[in-house]
C-alpha positions as CSV (number, residue, x, y, z in Angstrom):
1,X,-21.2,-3.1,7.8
2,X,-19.9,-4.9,4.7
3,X,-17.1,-7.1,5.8
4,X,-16.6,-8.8,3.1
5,X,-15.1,-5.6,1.8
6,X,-11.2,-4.7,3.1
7,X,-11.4,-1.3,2.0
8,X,-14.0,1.0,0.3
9,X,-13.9,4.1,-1.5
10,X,-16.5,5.8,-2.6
11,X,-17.1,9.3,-3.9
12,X,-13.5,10.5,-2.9
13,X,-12.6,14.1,-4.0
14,X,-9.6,16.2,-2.6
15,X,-8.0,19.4,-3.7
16,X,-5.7,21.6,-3.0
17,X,-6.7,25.3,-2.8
18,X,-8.2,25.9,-6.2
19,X,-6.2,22.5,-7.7
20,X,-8.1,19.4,-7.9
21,X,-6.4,15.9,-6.5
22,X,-9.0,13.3,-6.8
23,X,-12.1,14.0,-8.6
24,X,-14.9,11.1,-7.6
25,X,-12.7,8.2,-6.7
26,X,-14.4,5.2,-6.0
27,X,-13.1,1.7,-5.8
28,X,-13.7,-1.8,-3.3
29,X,-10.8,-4.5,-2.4
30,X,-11.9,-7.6,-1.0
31,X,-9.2,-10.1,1.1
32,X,-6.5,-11.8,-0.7
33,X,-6.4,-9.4,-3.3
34,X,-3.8,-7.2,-4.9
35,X,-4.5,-4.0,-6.0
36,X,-2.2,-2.6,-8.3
37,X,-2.9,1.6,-8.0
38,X,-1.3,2.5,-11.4
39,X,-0.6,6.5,-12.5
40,X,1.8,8.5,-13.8
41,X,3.9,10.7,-11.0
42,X,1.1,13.8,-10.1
43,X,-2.1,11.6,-10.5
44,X,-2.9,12.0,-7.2
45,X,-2.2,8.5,-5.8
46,X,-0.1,10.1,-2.1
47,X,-3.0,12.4,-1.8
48,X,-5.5,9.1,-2.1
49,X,-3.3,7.5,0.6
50,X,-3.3,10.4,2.5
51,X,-6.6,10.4,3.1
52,X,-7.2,6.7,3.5
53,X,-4.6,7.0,6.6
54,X,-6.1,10.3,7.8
55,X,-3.5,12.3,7.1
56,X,-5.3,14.4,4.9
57,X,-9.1,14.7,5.4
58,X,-12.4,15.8,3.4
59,X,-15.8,16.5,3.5
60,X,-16.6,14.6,-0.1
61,X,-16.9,10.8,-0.3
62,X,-16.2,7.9,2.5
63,X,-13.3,5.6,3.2
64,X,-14.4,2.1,5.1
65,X,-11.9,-0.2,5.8
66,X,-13.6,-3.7,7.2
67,X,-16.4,-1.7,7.5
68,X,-15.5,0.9,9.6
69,X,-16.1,4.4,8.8
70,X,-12.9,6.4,8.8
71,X,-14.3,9.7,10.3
72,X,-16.9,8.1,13.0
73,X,-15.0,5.3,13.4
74,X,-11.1,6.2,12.9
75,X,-9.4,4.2,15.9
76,X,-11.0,1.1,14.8
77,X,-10.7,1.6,11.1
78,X,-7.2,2.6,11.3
79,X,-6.4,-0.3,13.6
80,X,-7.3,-2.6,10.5
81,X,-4.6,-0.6,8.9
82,X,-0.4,-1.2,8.1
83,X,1.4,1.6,5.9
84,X,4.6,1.5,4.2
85,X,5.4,5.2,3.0
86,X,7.7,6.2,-0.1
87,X,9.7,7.8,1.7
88,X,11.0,6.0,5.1
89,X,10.1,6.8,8.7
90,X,12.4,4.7,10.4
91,X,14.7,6.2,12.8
92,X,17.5,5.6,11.4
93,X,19.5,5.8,14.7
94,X,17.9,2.8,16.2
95,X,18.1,-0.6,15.6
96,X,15.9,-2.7,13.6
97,X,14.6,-4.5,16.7
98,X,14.1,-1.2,18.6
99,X,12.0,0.5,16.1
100,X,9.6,-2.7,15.9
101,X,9.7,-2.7,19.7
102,X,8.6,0.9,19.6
103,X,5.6,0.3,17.1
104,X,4.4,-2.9,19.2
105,X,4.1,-0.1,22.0
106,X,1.6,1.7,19.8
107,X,-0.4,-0.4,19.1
108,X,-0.6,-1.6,22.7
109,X,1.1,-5.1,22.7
110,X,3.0,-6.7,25.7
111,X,6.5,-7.3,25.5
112,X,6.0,-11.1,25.0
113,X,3.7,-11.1,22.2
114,X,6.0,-8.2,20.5
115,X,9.0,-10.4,20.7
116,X,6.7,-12.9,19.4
117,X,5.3,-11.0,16.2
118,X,9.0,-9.5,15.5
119,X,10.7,-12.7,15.3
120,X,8.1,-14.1,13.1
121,X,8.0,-11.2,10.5
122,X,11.4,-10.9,10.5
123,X,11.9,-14.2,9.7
124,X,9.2,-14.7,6.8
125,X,12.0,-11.9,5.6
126,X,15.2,-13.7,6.0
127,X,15.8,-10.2,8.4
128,X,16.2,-11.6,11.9
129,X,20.0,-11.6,12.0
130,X,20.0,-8.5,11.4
131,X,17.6,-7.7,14.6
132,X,20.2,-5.5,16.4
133,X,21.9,-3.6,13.1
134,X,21.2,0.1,13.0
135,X,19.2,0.8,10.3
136,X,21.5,3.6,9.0
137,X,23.5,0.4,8.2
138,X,21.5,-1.4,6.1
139,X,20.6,-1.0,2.3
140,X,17.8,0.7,0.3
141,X,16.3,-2.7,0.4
142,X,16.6,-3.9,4.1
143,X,14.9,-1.2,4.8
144,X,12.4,-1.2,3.1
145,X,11.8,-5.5,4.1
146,X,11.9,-3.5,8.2
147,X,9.0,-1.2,7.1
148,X,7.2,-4.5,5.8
149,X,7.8,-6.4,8.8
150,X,6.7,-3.4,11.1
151,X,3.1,-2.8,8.8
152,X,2.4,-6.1,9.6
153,X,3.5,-6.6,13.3
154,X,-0.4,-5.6,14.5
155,X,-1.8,-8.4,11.8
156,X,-3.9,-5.5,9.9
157,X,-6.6,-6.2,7.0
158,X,-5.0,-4.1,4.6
159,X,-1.9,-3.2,3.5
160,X,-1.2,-0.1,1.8
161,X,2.3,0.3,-0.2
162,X,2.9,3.7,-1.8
163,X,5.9,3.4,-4.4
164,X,7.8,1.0,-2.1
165,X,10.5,0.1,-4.4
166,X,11.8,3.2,-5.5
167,X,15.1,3.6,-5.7
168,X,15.8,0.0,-4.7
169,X,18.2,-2.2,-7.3
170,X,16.3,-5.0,-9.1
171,X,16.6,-7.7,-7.4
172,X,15.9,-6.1,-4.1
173,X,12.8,-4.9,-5.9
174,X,11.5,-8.0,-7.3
175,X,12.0,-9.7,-3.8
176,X,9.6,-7.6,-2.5
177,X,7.0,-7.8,-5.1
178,X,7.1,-11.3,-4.9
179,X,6.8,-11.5,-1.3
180,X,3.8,-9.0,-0.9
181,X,1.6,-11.0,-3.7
182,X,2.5,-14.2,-1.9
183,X,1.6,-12.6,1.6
184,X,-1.6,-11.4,-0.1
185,X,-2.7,-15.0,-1.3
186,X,-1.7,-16.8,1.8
187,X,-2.5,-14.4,4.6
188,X,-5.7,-13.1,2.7
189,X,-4.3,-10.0,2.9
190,X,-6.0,-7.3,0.7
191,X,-2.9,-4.7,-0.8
192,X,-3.4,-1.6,-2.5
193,X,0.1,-1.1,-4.5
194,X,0.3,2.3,-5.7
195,X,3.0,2.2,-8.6
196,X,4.1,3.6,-11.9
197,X,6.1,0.4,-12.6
198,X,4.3,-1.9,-15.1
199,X,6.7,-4.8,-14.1
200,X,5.4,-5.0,-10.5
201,X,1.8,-5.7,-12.2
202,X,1.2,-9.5,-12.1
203,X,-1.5,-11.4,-14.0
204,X,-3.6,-12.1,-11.2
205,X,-4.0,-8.6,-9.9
206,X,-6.4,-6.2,-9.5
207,X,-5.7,-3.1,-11.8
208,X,-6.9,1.1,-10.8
209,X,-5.4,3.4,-12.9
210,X,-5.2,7.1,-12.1
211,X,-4.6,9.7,-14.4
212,X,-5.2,13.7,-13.0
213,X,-7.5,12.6,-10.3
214,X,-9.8,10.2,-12.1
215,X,-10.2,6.7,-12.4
216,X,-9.7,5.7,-16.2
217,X,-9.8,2.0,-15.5
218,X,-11.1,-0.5,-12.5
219,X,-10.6,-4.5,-13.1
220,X,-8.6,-7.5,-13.7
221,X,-5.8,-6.9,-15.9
222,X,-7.9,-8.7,-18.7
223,X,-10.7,-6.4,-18.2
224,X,-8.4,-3.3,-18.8
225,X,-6.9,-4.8,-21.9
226,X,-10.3,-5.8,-22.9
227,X,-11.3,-2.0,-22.2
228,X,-8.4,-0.4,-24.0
229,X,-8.0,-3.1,-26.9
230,X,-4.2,-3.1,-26.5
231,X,-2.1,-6.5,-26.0
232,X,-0.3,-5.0,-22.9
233,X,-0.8,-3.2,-19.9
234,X,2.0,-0.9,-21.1
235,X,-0.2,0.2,-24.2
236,X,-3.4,-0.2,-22.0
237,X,-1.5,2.7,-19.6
238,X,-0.4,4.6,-22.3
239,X,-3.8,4.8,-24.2
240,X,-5.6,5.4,-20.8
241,X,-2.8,8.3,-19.3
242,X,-2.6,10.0,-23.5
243,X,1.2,9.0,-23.5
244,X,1.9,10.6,-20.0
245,X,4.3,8.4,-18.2
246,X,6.0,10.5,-15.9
């Protein structure tokens, strides 16, 4: 057991009937970093998260996440896990408190150290005055910041963010791009980031990009300029995807 690793993949191939997902994905994050999962809509990015949260599973390759094997070991594994989805799960009925009340449960917390964990992500969030609003009432981007705050109420290893932004205005969107790459370097938080958005990319991070199923590039952002020989990652993802933005 490697836990110096927050998640490996290694070997990963899906498909779908006779349509191949992910051909041989294989990647590591280690804690405190972001990881960036850049590819064009279709590259196969919700079927990789699919099968790092067990939605999906398969018989080729192996997901470890702090060392724990995701088939022999998937409570455990799982339990080092926090997930915010493109498209929402809330329940839109309830308020913002009751839905984080509702995951505590789940993952087994007392009342006292819920209310403890709610009020402090909430409030890294500047959301906590807005504990007892349904969540049909708020914005795109309030949601979204509820989702955050409920990922992280069971302190997890990893954090896993597919297309979180979408749909949200600007600045709602670069509030939370910011505040996930600060939670990474301060919390030691390792973040996979699946995007398609070059702007959430900052120097620091860790860059995968998927294109049909395959990785085309694995590194720093300077090693995937370096790879491609372009002066941005813009280029770098348009030589690596052939132009295929999506």
């Amino acid at each position: 057991m490697n836990s110096s690793i927050a998640l490996s993949v290694e070997g990963l191939s899906f498909s779908y009937s006779s349509k191949k997902a992910l051909t041989q994905v294989s990647f590591k994050i280690q804690p405190g970093e972001c990881t960036v999962l850049l590819g064009p809509n279709g590259a196969g990015k919700s079927t990789l998260f699919s099968l790092i949260t067990r939605l999906y599973d398969t018989r080729d390759g192996r997901i470890e996440l702090c060392g724990f094997d995701i088939k022999r070991q998937t409570l455990k594994a799982l339990g080092k896990l926090g997930v915010v989805f493109q498209q929402t799960t809330l329940d839109m009925d309830l308020t913002v408190m009751q839905n984080l009340r509702y995951h505590a449960a789940l993952h087994g917390m007392g009342r006292k150290q819920a209310m403890q964990r709610i009020q402090q992500e909430l409030e890294r969030l500047d959301m906590y005055d807005r504990r007892f609003e349904r969540v049909r009432q708020l914005n795109g981007g309030h949601r979204r910041r509820v989702e955050i705050a409920r990922a992280l109420l069971h302190k997890p290893s990893v954090l896993l963010l597919d297309e979180p932004t979408v749909g949200l205005d600007v600045p709602s969107r670069l509030s939370i791009v910011e505040y996930v790459h600060r939670l990474a370097t301060e919390e030691k938080l390792a973040v996979l980031w699946a995007s398609h958005l070059i702007d959430e990319i900052y120097p620091d991070d860790h860059l995968i990009v998927l294109h049909k199923g395959q990785v085309k590039a694995n590194g720093t952002v300077d090693d995937v300029l370096r790879i491609t020989g372009t002066p941005t990652i813009k280029d770098a993802f348009y030589s690596l995807t052939q132009g295929e933005q999506g």
